[in-house]
BALUMSE-377663 format. One record per residue (C-alpha): residue in three letters; y, z, x. Coordinates in steps of 0.2 Angstrom, whole numbers, plus 2048, in hexadecimal, padded with zeros to 3 digits. Each point is the difference from the previous one (the first is absolute). Layout:
% BALUMSE-377663
ALAYZX/...
% end
This chain:
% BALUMSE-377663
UNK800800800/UNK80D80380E/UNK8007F080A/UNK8007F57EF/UNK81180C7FF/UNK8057FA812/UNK7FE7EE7FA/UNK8098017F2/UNK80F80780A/UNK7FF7F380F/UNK8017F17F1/UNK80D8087F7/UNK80B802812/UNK7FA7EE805/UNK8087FA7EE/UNK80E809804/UNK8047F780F/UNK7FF7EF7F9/UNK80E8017F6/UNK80D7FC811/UNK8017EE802/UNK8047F680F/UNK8087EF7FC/UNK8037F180F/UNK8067EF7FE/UNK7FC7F280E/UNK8017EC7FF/UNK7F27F5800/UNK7FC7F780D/UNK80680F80D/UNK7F87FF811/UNK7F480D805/UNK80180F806/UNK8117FF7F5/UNK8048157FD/UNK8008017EB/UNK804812802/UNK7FF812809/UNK7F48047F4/UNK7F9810808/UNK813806802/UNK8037FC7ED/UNK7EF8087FB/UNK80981180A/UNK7F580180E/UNK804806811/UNK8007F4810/UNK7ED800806/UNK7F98087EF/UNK7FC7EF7F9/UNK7F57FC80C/UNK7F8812801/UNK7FB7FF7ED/UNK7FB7EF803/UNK80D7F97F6/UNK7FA7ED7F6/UNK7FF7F47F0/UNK7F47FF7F4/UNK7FB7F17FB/UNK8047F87EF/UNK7F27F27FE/UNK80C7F0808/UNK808800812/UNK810808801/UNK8047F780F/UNK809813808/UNK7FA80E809/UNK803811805/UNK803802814/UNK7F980F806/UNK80C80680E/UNK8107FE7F6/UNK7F88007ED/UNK80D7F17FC/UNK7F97F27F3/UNK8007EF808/UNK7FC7EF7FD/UNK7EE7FD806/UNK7FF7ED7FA/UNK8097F37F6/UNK8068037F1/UNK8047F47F2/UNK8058037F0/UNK7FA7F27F6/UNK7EE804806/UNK8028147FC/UNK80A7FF7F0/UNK8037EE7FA/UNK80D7FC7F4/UNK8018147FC/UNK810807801/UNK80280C80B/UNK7F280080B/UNK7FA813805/UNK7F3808808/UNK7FA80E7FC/UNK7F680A810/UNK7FA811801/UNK80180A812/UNK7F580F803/UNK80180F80A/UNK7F780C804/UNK800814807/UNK8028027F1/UNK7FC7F17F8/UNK80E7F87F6/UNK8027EE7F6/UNK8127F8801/UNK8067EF7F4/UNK8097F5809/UNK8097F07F7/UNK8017F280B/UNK80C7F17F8/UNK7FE7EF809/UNK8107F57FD/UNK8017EC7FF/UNK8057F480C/UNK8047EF7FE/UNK7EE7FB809/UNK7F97F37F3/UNK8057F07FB/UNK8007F67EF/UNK7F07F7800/UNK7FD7F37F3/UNK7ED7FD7F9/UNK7FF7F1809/UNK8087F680D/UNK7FF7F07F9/UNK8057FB7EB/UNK7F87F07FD/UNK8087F87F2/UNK7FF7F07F4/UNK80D7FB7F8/UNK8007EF7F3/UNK80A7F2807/UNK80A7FD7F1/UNK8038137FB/UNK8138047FD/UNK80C80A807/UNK8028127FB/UNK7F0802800/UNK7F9811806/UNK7F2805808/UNK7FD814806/UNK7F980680E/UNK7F6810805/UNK80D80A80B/UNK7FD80A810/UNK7FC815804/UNK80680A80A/UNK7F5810803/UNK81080B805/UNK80780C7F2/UNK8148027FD/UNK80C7F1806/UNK7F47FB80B/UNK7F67F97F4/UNK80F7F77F5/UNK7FE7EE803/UNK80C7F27FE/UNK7FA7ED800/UNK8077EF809/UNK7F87ED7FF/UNK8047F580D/UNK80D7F27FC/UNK7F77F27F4/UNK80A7F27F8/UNK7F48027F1/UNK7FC8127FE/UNK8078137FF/UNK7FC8117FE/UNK8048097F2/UNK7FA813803/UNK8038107EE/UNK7FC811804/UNK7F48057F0/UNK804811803/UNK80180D80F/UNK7EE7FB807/UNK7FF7EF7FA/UNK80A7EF805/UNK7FB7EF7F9/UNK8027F280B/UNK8017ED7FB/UNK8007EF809/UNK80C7F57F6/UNK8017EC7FF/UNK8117FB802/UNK7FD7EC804/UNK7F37F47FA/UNK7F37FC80D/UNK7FA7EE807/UNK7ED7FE808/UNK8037F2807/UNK81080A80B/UNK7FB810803/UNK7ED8047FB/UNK802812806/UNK80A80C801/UNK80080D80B/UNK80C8117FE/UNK801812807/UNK8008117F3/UNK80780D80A/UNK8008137FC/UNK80B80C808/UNK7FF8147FC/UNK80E80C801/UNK7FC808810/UNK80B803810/UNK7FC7F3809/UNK7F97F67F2/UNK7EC7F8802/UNK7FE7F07F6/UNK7EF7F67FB/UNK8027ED7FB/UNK7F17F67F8/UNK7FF7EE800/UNK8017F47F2/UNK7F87EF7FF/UNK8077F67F0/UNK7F57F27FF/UNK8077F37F3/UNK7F27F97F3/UNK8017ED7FE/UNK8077F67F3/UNK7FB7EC800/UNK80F7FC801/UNK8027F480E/UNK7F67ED800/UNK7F57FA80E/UNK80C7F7810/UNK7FA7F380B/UNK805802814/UNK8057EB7FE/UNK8057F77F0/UNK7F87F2808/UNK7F27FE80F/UNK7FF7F080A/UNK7EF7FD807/UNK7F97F380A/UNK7F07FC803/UNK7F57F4809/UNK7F37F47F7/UNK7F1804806/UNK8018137FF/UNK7F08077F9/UNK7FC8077F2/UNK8048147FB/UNK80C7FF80E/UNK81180D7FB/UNK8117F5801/UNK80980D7F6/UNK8028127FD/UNK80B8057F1/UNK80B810801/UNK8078067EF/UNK808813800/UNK80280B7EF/UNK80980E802/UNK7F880A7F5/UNK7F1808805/UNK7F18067F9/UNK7F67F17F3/UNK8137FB7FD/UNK8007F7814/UNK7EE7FA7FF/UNK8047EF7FF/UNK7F37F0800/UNK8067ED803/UNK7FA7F07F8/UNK8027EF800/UNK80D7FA7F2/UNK7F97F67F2/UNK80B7F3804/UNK7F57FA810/UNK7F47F27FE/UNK7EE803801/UNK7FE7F680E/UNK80A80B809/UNK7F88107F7/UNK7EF7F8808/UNK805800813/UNK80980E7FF/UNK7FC8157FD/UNK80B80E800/UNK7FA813802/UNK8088087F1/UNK804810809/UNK8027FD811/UNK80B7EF7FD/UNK7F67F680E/UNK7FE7ED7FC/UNK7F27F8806/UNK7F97EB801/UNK7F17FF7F5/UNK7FE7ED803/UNK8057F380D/UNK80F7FA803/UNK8057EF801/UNK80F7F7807/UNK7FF7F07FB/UNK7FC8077EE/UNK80D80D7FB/UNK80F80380C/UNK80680F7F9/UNK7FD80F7F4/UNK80E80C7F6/UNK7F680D7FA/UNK80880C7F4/UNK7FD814802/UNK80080E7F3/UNK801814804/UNK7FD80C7F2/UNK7FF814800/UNK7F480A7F7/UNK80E80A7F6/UNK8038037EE/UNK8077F37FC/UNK7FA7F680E/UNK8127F480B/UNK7FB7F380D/UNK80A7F4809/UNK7FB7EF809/UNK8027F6810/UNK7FA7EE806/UNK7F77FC80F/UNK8047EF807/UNK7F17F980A/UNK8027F180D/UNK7ED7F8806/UNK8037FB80F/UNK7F67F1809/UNK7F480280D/UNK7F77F780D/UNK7F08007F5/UNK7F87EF803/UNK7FA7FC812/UNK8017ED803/UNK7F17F67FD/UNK7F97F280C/UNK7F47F27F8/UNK7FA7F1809/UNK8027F07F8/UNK7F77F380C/UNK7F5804811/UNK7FB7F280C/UNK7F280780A/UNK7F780180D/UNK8107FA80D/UNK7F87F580D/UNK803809812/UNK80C7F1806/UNK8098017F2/UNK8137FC801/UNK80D80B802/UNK8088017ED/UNK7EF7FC7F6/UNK8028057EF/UNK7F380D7FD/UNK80280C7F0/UNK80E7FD7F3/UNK8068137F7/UNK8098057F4/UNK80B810801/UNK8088097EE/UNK8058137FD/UNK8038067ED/UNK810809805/UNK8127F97FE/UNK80E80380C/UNK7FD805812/UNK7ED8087FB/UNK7FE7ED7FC/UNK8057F8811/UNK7F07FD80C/UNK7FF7FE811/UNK7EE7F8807/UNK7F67FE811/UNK7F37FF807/UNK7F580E809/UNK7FB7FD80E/UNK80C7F4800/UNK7F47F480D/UNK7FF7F4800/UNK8037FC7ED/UNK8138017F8/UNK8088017F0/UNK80D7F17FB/UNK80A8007EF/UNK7FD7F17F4/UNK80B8077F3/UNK80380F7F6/UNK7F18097FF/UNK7F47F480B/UNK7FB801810/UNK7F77F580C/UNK7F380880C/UNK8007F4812/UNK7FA80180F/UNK80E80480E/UNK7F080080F/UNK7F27F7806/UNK7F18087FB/UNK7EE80180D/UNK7F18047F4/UNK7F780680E/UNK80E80D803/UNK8018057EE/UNK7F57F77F4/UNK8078077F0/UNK8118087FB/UNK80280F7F3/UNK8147FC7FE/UNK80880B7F3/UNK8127FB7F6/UNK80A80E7FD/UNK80E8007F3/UNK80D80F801/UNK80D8027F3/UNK813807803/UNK7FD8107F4/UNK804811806/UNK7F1806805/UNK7FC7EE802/UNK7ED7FB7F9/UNK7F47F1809/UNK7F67F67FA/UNK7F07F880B/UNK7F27F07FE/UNK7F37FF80D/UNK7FC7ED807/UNK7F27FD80A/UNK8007F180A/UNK7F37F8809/UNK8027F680D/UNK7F27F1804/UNK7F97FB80F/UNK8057EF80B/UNK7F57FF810/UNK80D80580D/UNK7F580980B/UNK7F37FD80D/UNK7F080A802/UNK80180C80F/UNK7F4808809/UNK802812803/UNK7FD800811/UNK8057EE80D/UNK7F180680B/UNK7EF8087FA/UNK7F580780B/UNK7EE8017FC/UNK7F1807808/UNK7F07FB7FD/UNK7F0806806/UNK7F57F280B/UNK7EE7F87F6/UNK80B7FE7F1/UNK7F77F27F5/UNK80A7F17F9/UNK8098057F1/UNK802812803/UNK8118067F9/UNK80D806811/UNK80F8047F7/UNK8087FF7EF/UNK8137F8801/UNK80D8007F1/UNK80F7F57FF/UNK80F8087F2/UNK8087F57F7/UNK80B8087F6/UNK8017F17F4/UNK7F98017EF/UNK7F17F97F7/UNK7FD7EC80A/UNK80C80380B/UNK7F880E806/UNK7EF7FB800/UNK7FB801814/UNK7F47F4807/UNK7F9802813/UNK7F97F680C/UNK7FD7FE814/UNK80F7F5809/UNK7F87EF805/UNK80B80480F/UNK7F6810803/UNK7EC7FF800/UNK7FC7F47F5/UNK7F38007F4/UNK7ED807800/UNK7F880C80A/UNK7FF801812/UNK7FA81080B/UNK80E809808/UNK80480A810/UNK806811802/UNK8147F87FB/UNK8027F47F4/UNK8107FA7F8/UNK8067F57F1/UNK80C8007F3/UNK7FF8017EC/UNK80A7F87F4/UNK8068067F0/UNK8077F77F0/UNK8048017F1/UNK7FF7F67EE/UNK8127FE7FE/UNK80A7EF7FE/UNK8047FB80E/UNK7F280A808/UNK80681080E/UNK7F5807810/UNK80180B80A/UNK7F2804811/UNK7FB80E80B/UNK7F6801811/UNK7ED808800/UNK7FB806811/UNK7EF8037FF/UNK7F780C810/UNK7EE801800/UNK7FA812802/UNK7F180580A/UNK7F08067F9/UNK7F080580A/UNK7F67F27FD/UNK7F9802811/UNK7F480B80A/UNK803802811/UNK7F87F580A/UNK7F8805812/UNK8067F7810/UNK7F47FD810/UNK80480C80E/UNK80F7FC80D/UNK7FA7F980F/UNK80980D80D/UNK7F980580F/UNK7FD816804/UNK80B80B7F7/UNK803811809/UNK7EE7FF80A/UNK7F37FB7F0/UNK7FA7F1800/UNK7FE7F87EF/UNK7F37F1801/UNK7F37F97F6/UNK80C7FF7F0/UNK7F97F27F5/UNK7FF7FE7ED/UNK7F47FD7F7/UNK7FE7ED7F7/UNK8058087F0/UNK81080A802/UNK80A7F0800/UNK7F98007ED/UNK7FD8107F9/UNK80E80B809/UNK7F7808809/UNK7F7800812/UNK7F880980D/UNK80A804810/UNK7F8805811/UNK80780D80C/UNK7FB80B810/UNK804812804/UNK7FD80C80E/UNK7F480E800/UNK80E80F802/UNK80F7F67FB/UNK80D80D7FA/UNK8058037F0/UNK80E7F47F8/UNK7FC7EF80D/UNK8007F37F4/UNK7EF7F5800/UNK8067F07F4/UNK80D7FC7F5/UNK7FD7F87EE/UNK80D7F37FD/UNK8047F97EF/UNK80B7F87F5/UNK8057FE7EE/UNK8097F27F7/UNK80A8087F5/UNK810806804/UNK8078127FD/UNK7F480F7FC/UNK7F67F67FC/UNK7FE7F8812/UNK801812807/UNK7EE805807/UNK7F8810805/UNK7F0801807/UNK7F380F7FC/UNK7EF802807/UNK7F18017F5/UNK7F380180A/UNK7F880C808/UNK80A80D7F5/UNK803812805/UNK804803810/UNK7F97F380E/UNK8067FC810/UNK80E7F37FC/UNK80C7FD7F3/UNK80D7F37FB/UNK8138007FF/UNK8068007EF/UNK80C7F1803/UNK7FE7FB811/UNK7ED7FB801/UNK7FB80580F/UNK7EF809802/UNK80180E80B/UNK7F5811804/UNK80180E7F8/UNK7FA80A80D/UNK7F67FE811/UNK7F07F4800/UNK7F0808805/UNK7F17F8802/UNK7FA80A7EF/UNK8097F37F7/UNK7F37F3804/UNK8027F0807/UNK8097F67F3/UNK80B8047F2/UNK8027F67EE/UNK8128037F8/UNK8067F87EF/UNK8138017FE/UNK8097FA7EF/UNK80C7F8801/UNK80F8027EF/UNK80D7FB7FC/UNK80D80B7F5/UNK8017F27F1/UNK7FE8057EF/UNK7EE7FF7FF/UNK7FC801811/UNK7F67F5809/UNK7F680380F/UNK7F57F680C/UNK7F480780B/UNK7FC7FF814/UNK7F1809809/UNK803803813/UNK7F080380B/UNK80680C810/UNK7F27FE80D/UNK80281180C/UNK7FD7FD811/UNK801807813/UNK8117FF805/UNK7FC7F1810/UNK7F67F77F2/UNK8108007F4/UNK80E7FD80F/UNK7F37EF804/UNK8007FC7ED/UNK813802800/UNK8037F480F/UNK7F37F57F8/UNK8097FE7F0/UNK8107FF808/UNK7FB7EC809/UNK7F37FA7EF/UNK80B8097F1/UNK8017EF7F7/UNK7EE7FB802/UNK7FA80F7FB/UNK80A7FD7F1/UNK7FB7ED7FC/UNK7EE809804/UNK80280F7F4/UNK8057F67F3/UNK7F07F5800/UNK7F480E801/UNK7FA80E7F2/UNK7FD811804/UNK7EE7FB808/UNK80A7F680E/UNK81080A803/UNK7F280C804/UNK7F77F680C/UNK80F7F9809/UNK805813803/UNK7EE801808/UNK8027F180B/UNK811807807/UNK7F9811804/UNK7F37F5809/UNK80C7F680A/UNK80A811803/UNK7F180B807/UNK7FD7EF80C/UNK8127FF805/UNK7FF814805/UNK7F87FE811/UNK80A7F0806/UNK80E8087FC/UNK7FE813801/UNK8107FF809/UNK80B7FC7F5/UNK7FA8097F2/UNK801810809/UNK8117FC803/UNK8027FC7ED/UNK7F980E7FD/UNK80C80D80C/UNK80E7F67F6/UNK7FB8037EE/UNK7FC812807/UNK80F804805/UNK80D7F67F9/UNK80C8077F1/UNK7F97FB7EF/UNK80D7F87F6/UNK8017F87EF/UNK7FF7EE7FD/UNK80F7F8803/UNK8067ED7FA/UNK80D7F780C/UNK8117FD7FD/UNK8047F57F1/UNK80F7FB7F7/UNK80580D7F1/UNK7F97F87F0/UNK80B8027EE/UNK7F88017F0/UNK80A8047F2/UNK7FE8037ED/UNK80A7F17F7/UNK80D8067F3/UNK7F47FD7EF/UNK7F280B80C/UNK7F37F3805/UNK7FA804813/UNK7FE7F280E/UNK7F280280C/UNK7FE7FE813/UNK7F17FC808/UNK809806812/UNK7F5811808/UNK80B80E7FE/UNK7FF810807/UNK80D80C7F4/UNK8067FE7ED/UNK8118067FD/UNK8068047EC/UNK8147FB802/UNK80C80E7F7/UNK8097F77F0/UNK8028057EB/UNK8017F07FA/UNK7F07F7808/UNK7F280580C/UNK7FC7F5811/UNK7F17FF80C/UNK8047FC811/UNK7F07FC80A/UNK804800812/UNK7F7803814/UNK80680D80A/UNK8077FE810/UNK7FA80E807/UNK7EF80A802/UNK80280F7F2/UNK7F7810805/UNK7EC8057FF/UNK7FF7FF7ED/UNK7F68117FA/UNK7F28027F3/UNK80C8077F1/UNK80D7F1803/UNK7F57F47FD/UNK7F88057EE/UNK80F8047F7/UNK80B7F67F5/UNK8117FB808/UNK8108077F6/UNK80C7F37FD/UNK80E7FC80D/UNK7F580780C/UNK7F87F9810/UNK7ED7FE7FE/UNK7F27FC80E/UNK7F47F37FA/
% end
């Protein structure tokens, strides 16, 4: 019961309190921290107490925008105030706050009144009036308008109105009462579209503050349309020219018509007047909203000259105005036709010796146009060797200015051209071909004054050597070629020929009075190896290099088979490389084909002698012994390098002997060489035997008479050098290949072939050397010689 007492009490005291009021005015818009008021100095507090009983506002449910400062208890400004936004239009605007203390606790009322500033300015709903006013509506009529606010209070909010200057409108502005002012737009002068379509003012309001703020808003008057104005044309009349052969669809004329008016009162569509023909109706089309003319059909000059074509240009308005124009259109001529070229007589073909000034073609030259697209000029192309001469207007003649030469050109393509004197000018062209005939003006030639021809040897009568052609460039008899051999030459029929044969060949032709022309044939015979080689009897010379070679004969058929049998001695110890015999032969052919080599066929493999490959000469292959026998049988072939080769065949029979017994048969042959050749040649291999037998006889009985002088024989072929068989001293003979390649032969003993150096032919120059050459070794002898080289045979 006693503390609700002690309530009771402090309520009654707190009521007390609150009936003191503190009352403060400050201005909106004050800055912050702006002291209000000494608001703990008013409340009766001392200097520090405020702050000691924690001295503050209550809060009233909305921002007060002030505060209590707790070292000097003084109410300032804590953040912007604004009336409008606290109180609105209210008059006056306070706050009410509520402070607090405490020790003891106490409530204190404090009125805060927030005065008005002039901070707002008349503000119209919206910036921009858009309005539509008729045309035709009269003056004095009115039309209101909203007017502005002002969110101020008092005479800041009193507003007053001005319209900028307008020669057709004003302002008239009524106060309703107090809080209300009417404000009208007034039409003072009748409007024109077509002058002024808008109209654009300023509404200004002003309020009663100090200085005074002022809002405008923008008024757009747009005039409504009246038809009240007809369709214009830009030209009463247009003047159009245009060429004839302009195509069709083609635009010659845009239309311009303007209507002032606007809306479906300018909308304006053209047509042609009813007082056009129809002809010109057909060729001609005009866009009915766009005013573009156009060509629907040809144009033609020589026709219809000129066209007025009458125009009409009507609005869309109620009641619909038009208006009219006339376009004048010129057609003007062009250079349309190319000029035509016709050939009215032709004289053809033109004899190659024509005369200068034959008449070949007569023409005929026209163009359709008039004036200068009429006038033609004409030539020819290419203008040789034909011209153009002028009969009369219109006709030409087509002559000939050159002589002509069929075989030069045997047919013309000539072309007349005609060119008008138009702007761009037009041609006209006719092809005429002209062939030229033949007279017989040439003479067959031969391509070639000299022919040479080779031809091969055995040919049989009537083998073909060659093929000759004469041109004549003539045509058809004239140019028909005949040939025959000159009398002068040859003459007729077949006869056989040597290796050079010429004569001469005549060509003619058919032609009135008949032409010819001739040509040399030189003819060389060319080699072919139609011959084998033919074995020759051995040479009758005396001891080569201490051998004695005796007893050679041949047997009675190698003068007709090719073949014979030869007969030689050697020494029991002979060294190797002395040479025993040599195989000599000849071929008649000339060339390679006269070329021998000489192989030996038997024995084969490897036997005591051997052959030289193109020297002949039969030499040993290594020392005799008396293993070898008594008597050895060699066959050498002998070919020739032809193509097939042909070969003959010799056999030598090499007796082996004691070296006295050889030395005797050397001296023996040396005295009786030709009759043991007349002697070999009658006997066959039974008596070339037998005749060797009686000379060993006779040599044994000769030993003891003259044992002498075959001891002294014998110290001499003992001990004497042994040196290769030499030939004496001979003139140089030349053998050389003639310039078509056939080969001459020499019969004269030669000791070396020499291959000349040379591109453009190869020569053979067979010769005996005037000096001893040196001991020839084994390998020399068997080897092929390199060309323009020196060999050993």
């Amino acid at each position: 019961r006693c503390s609700a007492v002690v309530r009771v009490l402090v309520l009654q005291a707190a009521w007390a309190l609150a009936g003191g009021q503190v009352r403060y005015s400050v201005p909106e818009e004050a800055k912050g921290g702006t002291v209000v008021g000494r608001l703990a100095q008013d409340l009766g507090l001392e200097a520090g107490e405020a702050e000691a009983r924690r001295l503050r506002l209550v809060a009233q449910g909305r921002r007060a925008s002030v505060e209590v400062s707790g070292a000097s208890g003084a109410l300032v400004v804590s953040s912007r105030l604004d009336r409008e936004e606290l109180c609105g239009k209210s008059a006056p605007c306070a706050l009410r706050l509520e402070v607090l203390v405490e020790r003891p606790l106490r409530v204190f009322h404090v009125e805060l009144e927030v005065t008005d500033i002039n901070d707002n300015a008349p503000i119209f709903p919206a910036a921009r009036k858009n309005l539509s006013i008729a045309e035709l509506s009269v003056p004095g009529s009115r039309f209101p308008l909203e007017g502005a606010s002002d969110a101020d209070i008092g005479a800041n909010a009193q507003l007053s109105y001005t319209l900028s200057p307008s020669d057709h409108f004003r302002l008239d502005v009524k106060s309703k009462d107090e809080k209300k002012i009417s404000v009208v737009l007034v039409l003072t002068k009748s409007l024109d579209r077509e002058t002024i379509p808008v109209h654009r003012l300023v509404l200004t309001a002003s309020d009663g503050g100090r200085p005074s703020l002022t809002g405008t808003m923008e008024l757009v008057i747009s005039v409504l349309d009246a038809n009240d104005n007809a369709p214009e044309f830009n030209q009463s009349v247009y003047k159009v020219q245009l060429s004839e052969n302009i195509a069709p669809g083609t635009v010659f004329c845009q239309l311009t018509a303007t209507d002032k008016d606007e809306g479906s009162n300018r909308e304006i569509y053209y047509s042609f007047s009813d007082t056009i023909s129809s002809k010109a109706q057909d060729l001609f089309i005009i866009d009915k909203k766009s005013g573009e003319i156009r060509t629907a059909g040809e144009l033609d000059f020589e026709d219809i000259q000129s066209y007025d074509l009458e125009i009409e240009a009507r609005d869309q308005g109620t009641p619909p105005l038009s208006s009219h124009c006339s376009v004048e259109l010129e057609v003007l001529d062009v250079n349309d036709n190319a000029p035509e070229v016709s050939v009215t007589s032709l004289s053809v073909p033109v004899p190659e010796d024509a005369s200068v000034g034959t008449v070949v073609a007569l023409l005929s030259v026209s163009d359709r146009d008039s004036g200068a697209n009429g006038r033609v000029r004409c030539w020819v192309w290419p203008a040789s060797p034909f011209g153009l001469e002028a009969t009369f207007a219109g006709s030409y003649s087509l002559v000939l200015r050159e002589a002509l030469d069929r075989e030069r050109v045997s047919e013309y393509e000539v072309e007349v051209r005609a060119e008008d004197g138009g702007a761009p000018s037009l041609r006209g062209r006719r092809g005429v071909r002209v062939p030229v005939s033949d007279v017989n003006d040439n003479a067959p030639a031969f391509a070639q004054a000299v022919y040479t021809v080779l031809a091969r040897e055995n040919n049989a009568a009537g083998a073909e050597l060659a093929r000759l052609w004469a041109r004549d460039p003539d045509e058809a008899g004239n140019g028909r070629v005949s040939y025959s051999v000159w009398e002068g030459g040859v003459g007729g029929g077949w006869r056989p020929a040597s290796s050079y044969v010429s004569f001469e060949v005549r060509a003619v032709d058919a032609g009135e009075p008949p032409l010819c022309g001739n040509a040399t044939v030189q003819v060389f015979v060319l080699d072919e190896n139609d011959n084998a080689p033919a074995l020759l009897p051995p040479a009758g010379s005396g001891p080569e290099a201490g051998v004695g070679v005796a007893g050679e004969a041949w047997s009675a058929a190698a003068a007709g088979s090719g073949s014979g049998t030869q007969w030689a001695w050697a020494a029991w110890g002979a060294p190797a490389g002395q040479v025993v015999a040599k195989i000599r032969a000849v071929d008649a052919d000339s060339g390679y084909n006269a070329w021998l080599r000489y192989e030996l066929w038997e024995p084969r493999g490897k036997g005591p002698f051997r052959v030289g490959l193109y020297s002949g000469e039969v030499s040993t292959a290594r020392a005799l012994e008396e293993a070898d026998g008594p008597r050895q049988r060699l066959v050498i072939v002998v070919r020739d390098h032809g193509e097939p080769a042909r070969s003959a065949t010799a056999t030598l029979s090499v007796s082996l002997v004691e070296a006295a017994e050889a030395a005797l048969a050397a001296a023996a042959g040396s005295s009786s060489s030709s009759s043991r050749s007349s002697v070999g040649v009658e006997m066959g291999g039974g008596a070339a035997s037998a005749a060797t037998n009686v000379w060993l006889v006779v040599a044994i009985c000769a030993v003891s008479s003259l044992f002498l002088l075959a001891v002294v024989l014998y110290g001499a072929s003992r001990w004497a050098p042994r040196a290769a068989v030499l030939s004496g001293p001979g003139p140089t003979t030349l053998v050389c290949a003639s310039e078509v390649g056939s080969w001459s032969y020499s019969q004269r003993h030669s000791r070396s072939l020499c291959v000349a150096d040379g591109a453009g032919k190869s020569d053979l120059m067979v010769f005996s050397p005037n000096f001893p050459p040196p001991p020839p070794g084994p390998a020399a002898k068997d080897t092929q010689p390199e060309p323009s080289a020196l060999l050993d045979t």
